[in-house]
C-alpha positions as CSV (number, residue, x, y, z in Angstrom):
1,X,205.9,224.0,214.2
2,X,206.7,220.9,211.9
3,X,204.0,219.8,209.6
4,X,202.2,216.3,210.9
5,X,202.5,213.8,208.3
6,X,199.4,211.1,207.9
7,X,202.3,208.5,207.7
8,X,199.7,205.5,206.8
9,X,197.8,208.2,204.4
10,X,201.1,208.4,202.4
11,X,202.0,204.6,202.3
12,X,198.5,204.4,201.3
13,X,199.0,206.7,198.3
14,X,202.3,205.3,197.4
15,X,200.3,201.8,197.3
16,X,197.9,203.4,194.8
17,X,201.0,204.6,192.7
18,X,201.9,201.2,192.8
19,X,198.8,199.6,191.6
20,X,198.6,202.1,188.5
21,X,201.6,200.9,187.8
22,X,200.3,197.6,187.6
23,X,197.0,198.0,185.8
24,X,198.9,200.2,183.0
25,X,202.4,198.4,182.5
26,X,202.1,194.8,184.9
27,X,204.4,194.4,187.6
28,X,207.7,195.1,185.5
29,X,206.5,198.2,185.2
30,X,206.8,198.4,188.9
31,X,210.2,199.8,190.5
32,X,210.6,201.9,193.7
33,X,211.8,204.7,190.7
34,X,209.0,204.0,188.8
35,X,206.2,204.0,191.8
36,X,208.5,207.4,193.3
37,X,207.7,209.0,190.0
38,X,204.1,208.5,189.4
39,X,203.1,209.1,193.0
40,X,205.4,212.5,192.9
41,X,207.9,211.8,195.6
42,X,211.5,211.0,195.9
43,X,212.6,207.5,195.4
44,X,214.3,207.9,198.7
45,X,210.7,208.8,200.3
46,X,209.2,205.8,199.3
47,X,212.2,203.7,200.3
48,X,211.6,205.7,203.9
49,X,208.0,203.8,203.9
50,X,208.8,200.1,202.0
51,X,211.7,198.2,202.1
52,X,212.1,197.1,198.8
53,X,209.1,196.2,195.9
54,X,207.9,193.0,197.0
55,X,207.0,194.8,200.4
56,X,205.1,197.7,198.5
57,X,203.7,195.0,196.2
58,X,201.9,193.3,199.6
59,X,201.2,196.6,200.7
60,X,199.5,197.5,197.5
61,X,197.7,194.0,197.3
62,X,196.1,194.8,200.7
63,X,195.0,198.5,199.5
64,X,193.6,196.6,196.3
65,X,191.3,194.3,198.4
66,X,190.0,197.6,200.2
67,X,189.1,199.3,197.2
68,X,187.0,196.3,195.9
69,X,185.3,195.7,199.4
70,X,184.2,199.1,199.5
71,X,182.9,198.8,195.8
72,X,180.8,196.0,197.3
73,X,179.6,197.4,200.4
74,X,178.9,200.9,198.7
75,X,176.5,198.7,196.1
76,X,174.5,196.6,198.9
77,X,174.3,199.5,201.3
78,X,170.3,200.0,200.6
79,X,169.4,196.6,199.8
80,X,166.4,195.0,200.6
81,X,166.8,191.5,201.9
82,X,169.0,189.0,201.1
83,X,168.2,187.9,197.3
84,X,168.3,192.2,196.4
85,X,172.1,191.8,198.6
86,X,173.1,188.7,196.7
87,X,172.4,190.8,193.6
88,X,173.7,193.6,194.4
89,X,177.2,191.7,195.5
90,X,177.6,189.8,192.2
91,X,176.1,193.1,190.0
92,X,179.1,195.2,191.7
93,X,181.7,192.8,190.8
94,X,180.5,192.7,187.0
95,X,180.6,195.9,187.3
96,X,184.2,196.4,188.2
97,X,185.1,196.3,185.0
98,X,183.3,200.1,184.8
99,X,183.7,201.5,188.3
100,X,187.1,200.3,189.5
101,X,189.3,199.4,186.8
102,X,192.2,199.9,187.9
103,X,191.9,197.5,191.1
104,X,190.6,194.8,188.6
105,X,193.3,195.0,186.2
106,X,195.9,195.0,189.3
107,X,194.1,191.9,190.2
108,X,194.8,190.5,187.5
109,X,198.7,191.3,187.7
110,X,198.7,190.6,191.1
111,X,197.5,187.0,190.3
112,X,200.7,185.5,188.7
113,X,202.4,187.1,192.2
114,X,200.3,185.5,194.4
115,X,201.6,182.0,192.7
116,X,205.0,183.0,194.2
117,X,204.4,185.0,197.1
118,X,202.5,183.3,199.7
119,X,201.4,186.8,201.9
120,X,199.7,187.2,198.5
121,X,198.5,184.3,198.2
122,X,197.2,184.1,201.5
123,X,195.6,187.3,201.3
124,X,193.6,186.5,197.5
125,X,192.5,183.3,199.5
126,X,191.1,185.0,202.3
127,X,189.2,187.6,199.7
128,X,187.8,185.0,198.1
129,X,186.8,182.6,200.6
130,X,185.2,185.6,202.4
131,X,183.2,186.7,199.0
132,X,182.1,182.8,198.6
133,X,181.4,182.8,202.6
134,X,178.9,185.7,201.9
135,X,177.7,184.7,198.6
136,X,176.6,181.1,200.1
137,X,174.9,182.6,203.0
138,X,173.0,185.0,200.7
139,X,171.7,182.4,198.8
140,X,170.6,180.0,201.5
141,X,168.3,183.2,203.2
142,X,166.6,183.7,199.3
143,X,164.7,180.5,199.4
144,X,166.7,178.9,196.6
145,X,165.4,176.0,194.2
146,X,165.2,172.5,196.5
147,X,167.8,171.3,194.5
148,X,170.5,174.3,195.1
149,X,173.6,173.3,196.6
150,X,174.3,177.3,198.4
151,X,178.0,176.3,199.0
152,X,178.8,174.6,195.1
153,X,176.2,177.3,193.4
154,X,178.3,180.1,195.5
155,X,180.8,179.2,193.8
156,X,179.6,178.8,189.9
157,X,177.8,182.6,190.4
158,X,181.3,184.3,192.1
159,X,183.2,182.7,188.8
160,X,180.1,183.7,186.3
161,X,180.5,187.5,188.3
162,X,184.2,187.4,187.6
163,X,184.2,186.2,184.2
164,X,181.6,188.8,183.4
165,X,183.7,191.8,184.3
166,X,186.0,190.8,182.5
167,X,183.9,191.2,179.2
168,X,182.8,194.7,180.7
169,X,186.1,195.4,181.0
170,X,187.4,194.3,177.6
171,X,183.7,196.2,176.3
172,X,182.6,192.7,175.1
173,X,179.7,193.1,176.9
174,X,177.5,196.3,178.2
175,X,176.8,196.2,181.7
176,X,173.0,196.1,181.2
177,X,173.7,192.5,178.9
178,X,175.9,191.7,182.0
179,X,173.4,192.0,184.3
180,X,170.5,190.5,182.3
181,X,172.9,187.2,182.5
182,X,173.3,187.5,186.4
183,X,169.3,188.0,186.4
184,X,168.9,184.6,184.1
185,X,171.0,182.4,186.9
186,X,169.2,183.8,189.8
187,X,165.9,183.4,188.2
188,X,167.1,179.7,187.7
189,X,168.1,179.2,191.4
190,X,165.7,181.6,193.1
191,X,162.5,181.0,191.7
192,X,160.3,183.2,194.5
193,X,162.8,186.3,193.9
194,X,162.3,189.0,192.1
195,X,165.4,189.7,189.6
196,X,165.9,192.1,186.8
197,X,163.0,194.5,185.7
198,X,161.1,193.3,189.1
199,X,163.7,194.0,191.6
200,X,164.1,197.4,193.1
201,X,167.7,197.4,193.0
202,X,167.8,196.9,189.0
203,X,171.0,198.4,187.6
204,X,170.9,201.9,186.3
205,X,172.8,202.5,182.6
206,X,176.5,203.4,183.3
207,X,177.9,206.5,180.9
């Protein structure tokens, strides 16, 4: 009896080839050759599943925003209200730059695409307008300072996040500093919350 093939398990694992690719070498480095070889099939294989790169590149910048939305449900999974959830959202994106490196560094090479391809485009708007969605709403259920615009500080602690992975990533900065930063702002916008050292979801040290 044939063999059943998962066919969207392989395209799945020919996307993550692909994004490898682009976290070690950028999207040059990217070729249906190139992607056949590291994910261990025959270029003809992966030309069976995608028609030609910019397809798999789509396909891979949809398997990229997976990974990092389950990196950010996995974190807020036992969280205990909305200011520990806010947290635990903006603590798992600094902490990309440990956990999922990879997907954050094909962000990044992904990001110059996106300029030119609107699918990709479309898609890192969506991603990110979802994130700030959910970021705005968290803040607006922790009792934030009278003065806290949810919608305009939503946006200043999703760029803060992002820019602060970056430093993890690079090593600029441990995640334990990282997160002491992230504490600081919230502490600032959410007086009432407890942050940091008094918040049950405080960061644990990352070997």
């Amino acid at each position: 009896m044939p063999k059943q093939v998962d066919h969207a398990a392989r395209r799945e694992e020919i996307a993550q080839a692909a994004l490898r690719l682009c976290a070690r070498d950028g999207l040059a480095g990217v070729t249906i050759g190139q992607v056949a070889q590291e994910a261990g099939f025959s270029k003809g294989l992966v030309q069976h599943y995608f028609a030609g790169k910019a397809d798999l590149l789509r396909a891979s910048a949809h398997v990229l925003r997976g990974e990092i939305e389950r990196c950010v449900r996995d974190a807020v999974r036992d969280a205990r209200g909305p200011a520990d959830t806010l947290r635990r959202v903006l603590l798992a994106i600094v902490e990309l730059g440990v956990t999922a490196p990879i997907p954050l560094l094909a962000g990044h090479a992904f990001l110059a695409r996106a300029v030119a391809d609107p699918e990709i485009r479309d898609l890192y708007r969506a991603g990110g307008d979802a994130v700030h969605r959910e970021i705005a709403a968290l803040l607006a259920a922790s009792g934030p300072a009278p003065d806290v615009d949810p919608g305009a500080e939503a946006h200043a602690l999703l760029g803060l996040a992002r820019g602060l992975s970056d430093g993890v990533l690079l090593g600029d900065l441990g995640v334990g500093d990282a997160a002491a930063i992230v504490d600081h702002h919230l502490r600032r916008i959410l007086p009432g919350a407890a942050t940091g050292s008094d918040s049950p979801s405080s960061p644990r040290p990352l070997g």
